[in-house]
C-alpha positions as CSV (number, residue, x, y, z in Angstrom):
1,X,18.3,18.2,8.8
2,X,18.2,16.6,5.6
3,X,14.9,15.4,4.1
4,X,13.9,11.6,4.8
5,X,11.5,11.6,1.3
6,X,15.1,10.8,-0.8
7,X,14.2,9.5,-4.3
8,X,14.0,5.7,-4.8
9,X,17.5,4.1,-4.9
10,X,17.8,0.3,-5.1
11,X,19.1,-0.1,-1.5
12,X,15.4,1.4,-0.7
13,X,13.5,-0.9,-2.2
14,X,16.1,-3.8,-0.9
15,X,15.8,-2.3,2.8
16,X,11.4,-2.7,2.0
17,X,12.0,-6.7,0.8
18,X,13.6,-7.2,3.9
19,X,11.8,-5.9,6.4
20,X,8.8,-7.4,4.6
21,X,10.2,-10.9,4.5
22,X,11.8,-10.7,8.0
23,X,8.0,-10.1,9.3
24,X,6.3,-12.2,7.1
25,X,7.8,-14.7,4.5
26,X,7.8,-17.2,7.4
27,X,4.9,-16.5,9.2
28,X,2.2,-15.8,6.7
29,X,4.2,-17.8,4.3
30,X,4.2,-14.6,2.0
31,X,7.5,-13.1,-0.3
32,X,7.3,-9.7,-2.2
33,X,8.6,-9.5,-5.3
34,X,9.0,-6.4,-8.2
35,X,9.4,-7.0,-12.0
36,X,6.1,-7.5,-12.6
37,X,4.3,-5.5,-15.8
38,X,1.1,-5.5,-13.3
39,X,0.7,-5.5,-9.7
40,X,-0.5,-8.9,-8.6
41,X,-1.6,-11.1,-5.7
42,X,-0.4,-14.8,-6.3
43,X,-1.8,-17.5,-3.3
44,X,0.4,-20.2,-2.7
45,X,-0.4,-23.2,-5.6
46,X,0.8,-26.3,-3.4
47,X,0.6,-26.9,0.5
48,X,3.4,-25.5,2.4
49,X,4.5,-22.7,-1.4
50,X,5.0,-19.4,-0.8
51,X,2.3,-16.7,-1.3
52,X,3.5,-13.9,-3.4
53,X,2.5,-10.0,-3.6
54,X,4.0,-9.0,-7.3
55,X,4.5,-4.7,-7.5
56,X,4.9,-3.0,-10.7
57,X,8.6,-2.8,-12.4
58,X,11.0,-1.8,-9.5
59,X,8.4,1.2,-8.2
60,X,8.5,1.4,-4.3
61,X,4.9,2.6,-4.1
62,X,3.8,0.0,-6.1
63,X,5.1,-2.1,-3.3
64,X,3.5,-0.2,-0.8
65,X,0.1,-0.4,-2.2
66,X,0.4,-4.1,-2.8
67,X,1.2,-4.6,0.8
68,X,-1.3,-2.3,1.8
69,X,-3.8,-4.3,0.0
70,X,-2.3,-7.4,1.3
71,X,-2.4,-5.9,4.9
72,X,-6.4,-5.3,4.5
73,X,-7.2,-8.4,3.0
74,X,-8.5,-11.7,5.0
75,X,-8.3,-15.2,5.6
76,X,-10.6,-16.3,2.7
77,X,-8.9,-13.3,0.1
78,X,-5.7,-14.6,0.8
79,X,-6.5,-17.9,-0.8
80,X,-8.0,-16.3,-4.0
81,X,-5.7,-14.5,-7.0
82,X,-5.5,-11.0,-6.6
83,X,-7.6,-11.4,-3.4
84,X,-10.2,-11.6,-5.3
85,X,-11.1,-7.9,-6.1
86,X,-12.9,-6.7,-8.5
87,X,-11.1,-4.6,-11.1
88,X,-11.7,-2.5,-14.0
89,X,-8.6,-1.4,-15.9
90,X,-7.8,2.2,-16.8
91,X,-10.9,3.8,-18.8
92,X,-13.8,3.3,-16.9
93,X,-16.7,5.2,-16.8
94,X,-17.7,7.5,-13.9
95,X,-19.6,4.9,-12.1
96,X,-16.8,2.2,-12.1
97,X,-14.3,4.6,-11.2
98,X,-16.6,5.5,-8.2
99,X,-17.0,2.0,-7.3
100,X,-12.9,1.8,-7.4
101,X,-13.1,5.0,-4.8
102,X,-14.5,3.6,-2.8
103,X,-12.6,0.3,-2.5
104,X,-9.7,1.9,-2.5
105,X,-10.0,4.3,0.7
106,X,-8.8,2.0,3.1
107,X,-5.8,0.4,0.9
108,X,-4.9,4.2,0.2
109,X,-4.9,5.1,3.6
110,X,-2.6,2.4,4.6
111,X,-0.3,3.0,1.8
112,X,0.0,6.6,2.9
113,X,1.1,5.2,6.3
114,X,3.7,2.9,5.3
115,X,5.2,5.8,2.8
116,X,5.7,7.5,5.7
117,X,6.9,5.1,7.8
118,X,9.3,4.5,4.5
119,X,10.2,8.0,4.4
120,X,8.5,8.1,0.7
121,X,6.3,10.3,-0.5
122,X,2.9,9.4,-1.3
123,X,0.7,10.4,-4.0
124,X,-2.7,9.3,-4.0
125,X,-3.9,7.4,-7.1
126,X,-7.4,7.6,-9.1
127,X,-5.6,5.0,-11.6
128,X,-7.5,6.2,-14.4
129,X,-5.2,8.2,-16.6
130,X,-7.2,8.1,-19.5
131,X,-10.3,10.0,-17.8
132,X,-7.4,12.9,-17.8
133,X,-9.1,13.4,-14.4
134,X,-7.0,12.5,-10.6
135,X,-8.8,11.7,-7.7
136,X,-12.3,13.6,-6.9
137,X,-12.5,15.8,-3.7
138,X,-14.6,13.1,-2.0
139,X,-12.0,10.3,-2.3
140,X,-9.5,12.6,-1.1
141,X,-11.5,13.4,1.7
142,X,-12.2,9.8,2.5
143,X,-8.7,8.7,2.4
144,X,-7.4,11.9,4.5
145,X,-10.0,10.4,7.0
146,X,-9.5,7.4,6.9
147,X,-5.6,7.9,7.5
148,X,-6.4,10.1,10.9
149,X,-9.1,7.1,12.0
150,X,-6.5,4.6,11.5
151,X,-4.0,6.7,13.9
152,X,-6.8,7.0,15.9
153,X,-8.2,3.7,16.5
154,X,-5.0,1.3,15.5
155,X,-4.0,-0.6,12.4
156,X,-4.7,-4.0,11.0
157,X,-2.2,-6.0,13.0
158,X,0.0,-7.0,9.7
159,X,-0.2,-3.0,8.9
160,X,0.7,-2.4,12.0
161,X,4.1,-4.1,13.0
162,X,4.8,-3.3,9.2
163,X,4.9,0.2,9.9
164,X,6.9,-0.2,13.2
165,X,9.3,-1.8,11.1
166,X,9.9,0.4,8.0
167,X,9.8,3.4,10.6
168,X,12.9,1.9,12.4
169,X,14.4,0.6,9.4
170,X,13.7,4.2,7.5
171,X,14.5,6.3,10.7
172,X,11.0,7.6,10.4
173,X,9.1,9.4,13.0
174,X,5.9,7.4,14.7
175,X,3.9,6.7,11.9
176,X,0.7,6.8,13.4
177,X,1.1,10.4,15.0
178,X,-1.9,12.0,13.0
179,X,-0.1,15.5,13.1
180,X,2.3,13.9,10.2
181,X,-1.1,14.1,8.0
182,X,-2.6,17.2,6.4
183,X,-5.2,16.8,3.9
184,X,-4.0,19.7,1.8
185,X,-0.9,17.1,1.8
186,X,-3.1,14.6,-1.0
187,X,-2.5,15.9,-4.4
């Protein structure tokens, strides 16, 4: 059987648009598009404009984190740039990049769903190159458990028929089956 994590191709990252947009560009109002330098959350700027989730370059988990972030995000984030997160870029000290742990379990956790459900790898991100240091052992840990709770207990609803979709799309197993997810798996 051949192995579903193919590298990225262009028809890949195509396939992702469209499920996206089929689910949600009418709906929520919301298109996703790549190109950007910097991965960015744009609300609509007139009544009735589209909403628009910008991913890094042409880089599929880019995407997925975006939407993952998206996915998580509520009514009043949805109506502020970049949902209104706080962020420090790359180079912060060890008590920001704790703080961004700690935000980032949940959106991690989702993205590692939807890379499976897109038959993509995931790699789990500390975002902090310059540090020279990856992820600590704790976010890991958080992350890995946060992944089985959301199999567990359900996904946001957005996440949710998201995943159902990429998995048919993609031809990938049930995404939530929490045997697909092995901490020793988060590098």
């Amino acid at each position: 059987m051949p192995n579903k994590f193919l590298s990225l191709d262009k028809s890949r990252l195509n396939n992702l648009t469209k499920v996206f947009h089929e689910l949600f560009r009418a709906s929520y109002r919301t298109c996703l598009k790549g190109g950007a330098n910097e991965p960015l959350y744009r609300p609509a700027s007139s009544a009735g404009g589209l909403h628009t989730i910008e991913f890094s370059y042409d880089y599929f988990s880019s995407a997925l984190h975006e939407i993952a972030h998206w996915c998580i995000a509520g009514s009043e984030r949805l109506t502020k740039l970049d949902y209104g997160y706080w962020y420090a870029p790359d180079g912060r000290t060890e008590s920001q990049q704790k703080e961004f742990e700690m935000v980032e379990v949940k959106p991690q956790a989702l993205e590692r769903i939807l890379s499976f459900a897109s038959c993509q790898p995931f790699r789990i991100s500390a975002d902090n190159l310059e540090s020279g240091q990856g992820a600590s052992a704790a976010f890991k840990r958080a992350v890995h458990q946060q992944t089985l709770s959301y199999c567990r207990d359900g996904l946001p609803d957005r996440a949710g028929a998201l995943a159902l979709a990429l998995a048919g799309a993609f031809d990938a197993p049930a995404p939530c089956d929490s045997r697909q997810y092995l901490a020793e798996d988060l590098v």
